[in-house]
Each structure stands twice: as C-alpha cells, then as structure tokens.
Phi, psi and omega in degrees: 000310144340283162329296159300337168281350191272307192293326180314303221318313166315349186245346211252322200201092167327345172275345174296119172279326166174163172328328152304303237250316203276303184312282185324323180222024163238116162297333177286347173292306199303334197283305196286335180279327163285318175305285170349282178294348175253354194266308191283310155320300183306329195284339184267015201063006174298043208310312179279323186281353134329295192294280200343303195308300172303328174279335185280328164299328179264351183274313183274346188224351192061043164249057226276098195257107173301128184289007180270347195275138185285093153293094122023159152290152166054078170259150174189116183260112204279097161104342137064023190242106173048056168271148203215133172215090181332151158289257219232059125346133183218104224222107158323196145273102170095021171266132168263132146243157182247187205287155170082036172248151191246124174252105184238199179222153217242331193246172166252353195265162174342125137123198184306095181242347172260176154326142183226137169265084162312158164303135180056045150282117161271142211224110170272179193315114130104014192231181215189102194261129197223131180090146167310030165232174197295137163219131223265157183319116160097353179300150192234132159251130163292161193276154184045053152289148155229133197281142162201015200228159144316123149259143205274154136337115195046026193282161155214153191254144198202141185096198168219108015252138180315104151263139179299151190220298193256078184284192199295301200288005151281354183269165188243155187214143170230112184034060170061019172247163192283141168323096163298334176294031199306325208287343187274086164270145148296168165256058242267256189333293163348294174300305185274004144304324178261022134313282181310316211266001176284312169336279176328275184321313173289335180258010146294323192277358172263326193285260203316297180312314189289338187275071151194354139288330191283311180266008160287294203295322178295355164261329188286333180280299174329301182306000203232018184261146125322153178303310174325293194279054143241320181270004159261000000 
C-alpha cells in the first residue's frame, strides 16, 4: 500500500521528478506512511502508541490524520498542509486531497460521525466536508466548499453549503490521469445574476419601444383635432 501511495504521486502532480524526490520532500507521502502504520497499531488494540503515533506525525507534516480512519489505496494528499481527517472517516482507492481540507464531524454522539470518500474522489483546497455522509465515486469539491448533503457519482460541488453544478459527462479525463482543472468551477449565482440582468435589459427595450409607441399615437391623435376645438 505504500509502495502505491508513493507511485501515485507522478501521475497526481506534474511537479514531482522521481521517486527520491517524492519519499524525501512530500509531507502528504510522509503523513499517509505514518498513518499506515499507526493505523495497524490502532487495529491490534495499541491504542497510545497509536496516538503517539499519530501526533508525532502531525508535529513532522501538519497532516493530523486519526489512526482509527480507514484509508485506501494510492491515497495522496497534495502539498500535504492543515489537513484534518476524523476517526472515522472512511477514505476509497485513488482519492486526492489538497492542501487545507477538513473531513469532520458533526456530533458528540457515538458511532459514525465523519465523513466517508468513495474511490477517485478529488477534494479541493481549503474545502470541508462535514457529518456522516457519503460523496459518491468519482465527485469532484471545489475549493473552499462545505459539504453537509450526500453528493451523487461524478458530480461535482461548489459553494457554501456546496451545490451540485457539474454532472459526470461534463468532466475531463486526461489519458487516465486525474483532472487538474479543479479551479474551472461553474458559477451558478453568477449565472443567474446575468441571467436577471439580461432580463432587466429586455424588458427596459420593451418598456422604452412601448413608451415611444404610445407618444406617436398620442401626437398623431392631436394632429387630427381641428383647430376650432383646440382653441375652445
């Protein structure tokens, strides 16, 4: 499982040069290979040495990842910065997160309170999926979204609180690498505002044509008075 989180990163992030480069200077390699192993501690009943674990990993990467959360293959987290990932938290095959994303919880009570990431969900910058629901195979977040709703398969999401935008036959694949183009988000609220302002504008030129039909006809009515009954 390592060994695939180390090998994603080249196909995840044009800046990556080689295998060396990748062990040695990504805190999201170094965050998920301490998780791996404390996670395995956690599962054999190691509980503290588990924690330990997990703090001395977020004190060396800024990634704070719970060893109880269930991680996937070829996980990668981009740029590897205030990344927040809940106990239980449920993470697919083939998820990206960037940097500032919070997978969080919503309750005090027992049992499922985070989030669960199906396979080959990407998650953009700064953005923050909250509560015990699902975001579906293949979905897309946009940065600094906040998620509280189920996202559907291969949708994608945006705002506060995060609306569907994009369905899947609108998304791009490039020769089986992951889609980079997180930032071409739609605007919806954009949109229907020049939605309105179009509006507006036709029914000014409807407004102004009907007033300059109206003082045609009312000079055209003048002109058709005799003189007499103008001077009584």
């Amino acid at each position: 499982m390592i060994r695939g989180d180390i090998a994603c990163v080249a196909a995840r992030d044009p800046a990556a040069s080689g295998t060396i480069e990748i062990v040695l200077t990504y805190p999201g390699v170094h965050a998920i290979v301490w998780h791996r192993v404390a996670n395995r501690l956690w599962r054999r009943g190691l509980r503290f040495p588990a924690r330990f674990l997990s703090w001395f990993a977020r004190l060396l990467t800024n990634v704070d990842i719970h060893p109880a959360a269930t991680i996937g293959r070829r996980f990668f987290i981009d740029h590897g910065a205030g990344v927040v990932i809940g106990e239980t938290a449920e993470i697919g095959d083939d998820v990206t997160l960037y940097h500032g994303v919070t997978l969080g919880g919503t309750s005090w009570s027992p049992g499922k309170r985070h989030p669960t990431l199906e396979d080959g969900v990407l998650v953009g910058c700064g953005a923050k999926i909250l509560g015990p629901i699902t975001v579906s195979k293949g979905a897309r977040i946009g940065a600094n979204s906040v998620v509280v709703d189920p996202v559907p398969p291969g949708m994608t999401v945006i705002g506060i609180p995060g609306r569907i935008v994009r369905p899947l036959a609108d998304r791009r694949r490039l020769s089986g690498r992951i889609d980079l183009d997180h930032h071409l988000m739609p605007d919806p609220v954009g949109e229907a505002i020049s939605e309105l302002l179009d509006r507006i504008d036709f029914l000014e030129a409807r407004l102004a044509h009907r007033e300059r039909r109206d003082a045609q006809a009312t000079g055209n009515r003048a002109a058709e008075i005799p003189a007499e009954e103008m001077l009584q």
